[in-house]
C-alpha positions in Angstrom: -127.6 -155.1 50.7 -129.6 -157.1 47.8 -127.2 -157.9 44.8 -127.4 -156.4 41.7 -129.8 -158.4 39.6 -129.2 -156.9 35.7 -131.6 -159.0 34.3 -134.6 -158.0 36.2 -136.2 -155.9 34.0 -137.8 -154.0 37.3 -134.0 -152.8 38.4 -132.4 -150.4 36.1 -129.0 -151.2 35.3 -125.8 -148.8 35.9 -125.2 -146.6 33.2 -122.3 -145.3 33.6 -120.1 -147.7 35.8 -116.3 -147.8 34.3 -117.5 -144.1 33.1 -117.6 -142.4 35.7 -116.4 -144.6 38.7 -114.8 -148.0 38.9 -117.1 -150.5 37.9 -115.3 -153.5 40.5 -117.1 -153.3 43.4 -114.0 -153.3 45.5 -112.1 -150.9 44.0 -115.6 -148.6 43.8 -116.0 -149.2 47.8 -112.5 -148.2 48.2 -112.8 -145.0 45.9 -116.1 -144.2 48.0 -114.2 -144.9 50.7 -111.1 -142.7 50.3 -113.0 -139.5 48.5 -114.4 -139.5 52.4 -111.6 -139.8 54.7 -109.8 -137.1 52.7 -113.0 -135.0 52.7 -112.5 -131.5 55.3 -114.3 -132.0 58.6 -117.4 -130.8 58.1 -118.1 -127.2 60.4 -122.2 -127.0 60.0 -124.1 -126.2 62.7 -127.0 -128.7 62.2 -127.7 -131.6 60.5 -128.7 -131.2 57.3 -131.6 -132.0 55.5 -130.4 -131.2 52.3 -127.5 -131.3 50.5 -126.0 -130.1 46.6 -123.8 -132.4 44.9 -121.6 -132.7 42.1 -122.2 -135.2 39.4 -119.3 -135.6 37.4 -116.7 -138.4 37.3 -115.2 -139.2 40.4 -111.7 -138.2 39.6 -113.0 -134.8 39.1 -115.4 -134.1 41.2 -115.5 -136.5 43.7 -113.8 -134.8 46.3 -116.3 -132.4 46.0 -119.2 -134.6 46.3 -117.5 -136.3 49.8 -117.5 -132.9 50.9 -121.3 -132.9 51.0 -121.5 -136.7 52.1 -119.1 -136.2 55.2 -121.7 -133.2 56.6 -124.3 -136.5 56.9 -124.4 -138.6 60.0 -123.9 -141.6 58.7 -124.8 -143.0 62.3 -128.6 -141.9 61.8 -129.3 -143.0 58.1 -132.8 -140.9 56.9 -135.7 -142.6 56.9 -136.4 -141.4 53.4 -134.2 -139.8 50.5 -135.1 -138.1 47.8 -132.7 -137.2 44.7 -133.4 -134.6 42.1 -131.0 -134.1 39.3 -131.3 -132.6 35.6 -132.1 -134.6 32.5 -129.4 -134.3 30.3 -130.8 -136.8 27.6 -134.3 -136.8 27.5 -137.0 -133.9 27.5 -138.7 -133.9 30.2 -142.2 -132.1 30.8 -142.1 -132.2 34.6 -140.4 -134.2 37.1 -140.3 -137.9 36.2 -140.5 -141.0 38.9 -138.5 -144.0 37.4 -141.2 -146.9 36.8 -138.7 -149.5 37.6 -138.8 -151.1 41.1 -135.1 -150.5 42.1 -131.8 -149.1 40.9 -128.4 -150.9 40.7 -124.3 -150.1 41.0 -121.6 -152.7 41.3 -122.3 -152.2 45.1 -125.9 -154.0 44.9 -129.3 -152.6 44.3 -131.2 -149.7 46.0 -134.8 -150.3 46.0 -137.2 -147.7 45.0 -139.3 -146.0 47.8 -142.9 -147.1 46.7 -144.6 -145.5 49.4 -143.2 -142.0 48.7 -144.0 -142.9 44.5 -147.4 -143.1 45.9 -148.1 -140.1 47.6 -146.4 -138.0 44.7 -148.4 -139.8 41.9 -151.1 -137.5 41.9 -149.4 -134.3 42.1 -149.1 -131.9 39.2 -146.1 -132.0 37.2 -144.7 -135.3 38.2 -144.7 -138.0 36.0 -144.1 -141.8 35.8 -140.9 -143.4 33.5 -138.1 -144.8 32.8 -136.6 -143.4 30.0 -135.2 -140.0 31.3 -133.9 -142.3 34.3 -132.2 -145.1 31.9 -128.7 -143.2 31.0 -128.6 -140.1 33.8 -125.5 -140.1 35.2 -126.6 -137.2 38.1 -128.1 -139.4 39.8 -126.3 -142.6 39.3 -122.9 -141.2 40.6 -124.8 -140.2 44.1 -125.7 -144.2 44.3 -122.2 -145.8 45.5 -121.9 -142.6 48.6 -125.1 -143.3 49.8 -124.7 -146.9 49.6 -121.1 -147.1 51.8 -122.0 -143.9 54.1 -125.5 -145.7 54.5 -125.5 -149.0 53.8 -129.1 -150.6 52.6 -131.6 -147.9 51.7 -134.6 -146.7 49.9 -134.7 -143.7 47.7 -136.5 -142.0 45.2 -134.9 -140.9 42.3 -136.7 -137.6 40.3 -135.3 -136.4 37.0 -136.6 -132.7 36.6 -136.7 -131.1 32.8 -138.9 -128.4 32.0 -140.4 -127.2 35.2 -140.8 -123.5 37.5 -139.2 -123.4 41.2 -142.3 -123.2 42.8 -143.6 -126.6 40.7 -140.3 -128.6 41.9 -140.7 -127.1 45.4 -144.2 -128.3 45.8 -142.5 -132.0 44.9 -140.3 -131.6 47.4 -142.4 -129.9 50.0 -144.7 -133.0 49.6 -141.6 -135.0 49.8 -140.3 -134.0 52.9 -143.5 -133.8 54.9 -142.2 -137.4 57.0 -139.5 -136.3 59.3 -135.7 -137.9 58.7 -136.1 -137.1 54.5 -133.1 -136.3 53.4 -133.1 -134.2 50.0 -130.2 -134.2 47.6 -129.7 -132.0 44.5 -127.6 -133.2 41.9 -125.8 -130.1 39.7 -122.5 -129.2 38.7 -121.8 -125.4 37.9 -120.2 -123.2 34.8 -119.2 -125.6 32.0 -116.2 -125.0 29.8 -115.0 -121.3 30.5 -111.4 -120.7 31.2 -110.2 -121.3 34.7 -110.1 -117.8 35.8 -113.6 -117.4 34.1 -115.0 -120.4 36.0 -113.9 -119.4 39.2 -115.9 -115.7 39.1 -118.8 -116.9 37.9 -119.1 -119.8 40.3 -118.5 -117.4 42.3 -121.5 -115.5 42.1 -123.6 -118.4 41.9 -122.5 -119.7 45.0 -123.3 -116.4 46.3 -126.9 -116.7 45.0 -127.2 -120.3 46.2 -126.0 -118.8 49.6 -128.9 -116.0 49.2 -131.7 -118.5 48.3 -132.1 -117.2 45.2 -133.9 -119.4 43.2 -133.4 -117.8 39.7 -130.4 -119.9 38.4 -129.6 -120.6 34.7 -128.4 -123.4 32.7 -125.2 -121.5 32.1 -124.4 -121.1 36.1 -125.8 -125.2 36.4 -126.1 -127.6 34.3 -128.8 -128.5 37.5 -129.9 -125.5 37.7 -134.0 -126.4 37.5 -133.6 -128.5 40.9 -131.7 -126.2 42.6 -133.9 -123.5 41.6 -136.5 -125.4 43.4 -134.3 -126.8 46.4 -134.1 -122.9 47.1 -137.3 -122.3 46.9 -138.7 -124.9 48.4 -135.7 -123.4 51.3 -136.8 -119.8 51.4 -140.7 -121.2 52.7 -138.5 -123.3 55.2 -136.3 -120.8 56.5 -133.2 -123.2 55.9 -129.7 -121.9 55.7 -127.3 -122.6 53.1 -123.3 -123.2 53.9 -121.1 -123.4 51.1 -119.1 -126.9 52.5 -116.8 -127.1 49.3 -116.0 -125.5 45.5 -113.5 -126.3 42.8 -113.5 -126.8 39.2 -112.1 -129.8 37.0 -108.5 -127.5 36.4 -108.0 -128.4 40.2 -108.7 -132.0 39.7 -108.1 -133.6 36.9 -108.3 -131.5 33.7 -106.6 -128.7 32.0 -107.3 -125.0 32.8 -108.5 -124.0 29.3 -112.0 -125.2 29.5 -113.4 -126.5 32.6 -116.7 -127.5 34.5 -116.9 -125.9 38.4 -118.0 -128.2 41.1 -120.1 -127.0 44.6 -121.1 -128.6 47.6 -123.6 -127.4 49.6 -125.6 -128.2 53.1 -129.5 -126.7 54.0 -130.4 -127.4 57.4 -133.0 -125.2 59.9 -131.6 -121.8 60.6 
């Protein structure tokens, strides 16, 4: 794996590293590490080609995440992966391609998939930049699980704002036209509702994630635009959704008075 070079001004630098996981390598390899042995076994049926992730900090919702990371072979690494999460900084008008070359975490650098950039340039709705990309944590926290369950890879990160279902399914529909793409969709659920709130509407939004219904709101996810298109994109596939793990932060870390819910979910063909 190539080390992280924080200079280059073609690598965007981690974010949020001693934020939202360890910033020591070792200790970050180690929490990778552990969050997947004490993840459940996963029970899918296939392998999937997609997944839905958490994206807070570890501590909270990292259990979670592994959930979703230990339904992957990590035997057969994808020839391509694609990660979509929400801007939570930046409008966006679209779905936005970072410009830089590669992205970095204490573990190294991940380089950007250029052919993939490429064939998505042209398309409708997707644009090229760095700024939504430059302090997103949704898909920085993904980084470190792909790089110990995969080791050196290629990915392309997409940060999706203001765009329909069908417009982020086309993306991805393009996307995962090579066989072997993996697609991950970075979201948490409700956000500061009591415990006993969280848990019934989390509820029913897993239930509509279940039911490939692509008609989420910000309220239910905070990632809600590229699930919304993940499900889409799965009703034209005829994928199936398994619910592989849900909590919120009062089971983890937090107090029970306000909380954020986490799901992990795996698509694979039905």
């Amino acid at each position: 794996m190539m080390r992280a070079n924080y200079t280059n001004a073609s690598v965007r630098p981690p974010a949020v590293a001693g934020l939202f996981y360890p910033n020591d390598p070792v200790e970050l390899r180690e929490s990778v590490m552990s969050y997947l042995a004490g993840a459940p076994a996963p029970r899918v049926r296939k392998r999937p080609s997609s997944v839905i992730v958490p994206h807070a900090g570890y501590i909270y919702s990292g259990s979670t995440a592994a959930a979703a990371y230990r339904a992957l072979d990590s035997d057969k690494p994808p020839r391509r992966i694609v990660l979509i999460g929400p801007s939570h900084r930046v409008y966006v008008e679209g779905v936005a391609m970072p410009k830089a070359e590669a992205f970095a975490t204490p573990l190294g650098t991940i380089r950007i998939d250029r052919e993939l950039k490429r064939e998505l340039a042209g398309l409708e709705h997707v644009l090229e930049s760095d700024e939504p990309h430059r302090f997103e944590h949704s898909l920085e926290v993904q980084l470190p699980f792909l790089q110990v369950l995969f080791g050196e890879i290629t990915l392309l990160p997409l940060v999706a704002g203001e765009a329909s279902a069908s417009e982020v399914a086309a993306i991805l529909e393009r996307a995962a036209q090579e066989d072997d793409t993996l697609i991950l969709a970075s979201s948490d659920l409700s956000h500061y509702l009591s415990y006993a709130q969280a848990q019934q509407v989390d509820a029913l939004t897993s239930r509509a994630i279940l039911n490939r219904e692509p008609t989420l709101s910000g309220n239910q996810a905070c990632g809600a635009v590229p699930i919304n298109g993940l499900l889409y994109f799965a009703r034209h596939q005829a994928l199936a959704v398994q619910e592989l793990a849900r909590c919120n932060s009062g089971d983890t870390a937090g107090h029970r008075d306000r909380v954020v819910g986490y799901g992990a979910y795996a698509l694979y063909e039905a």
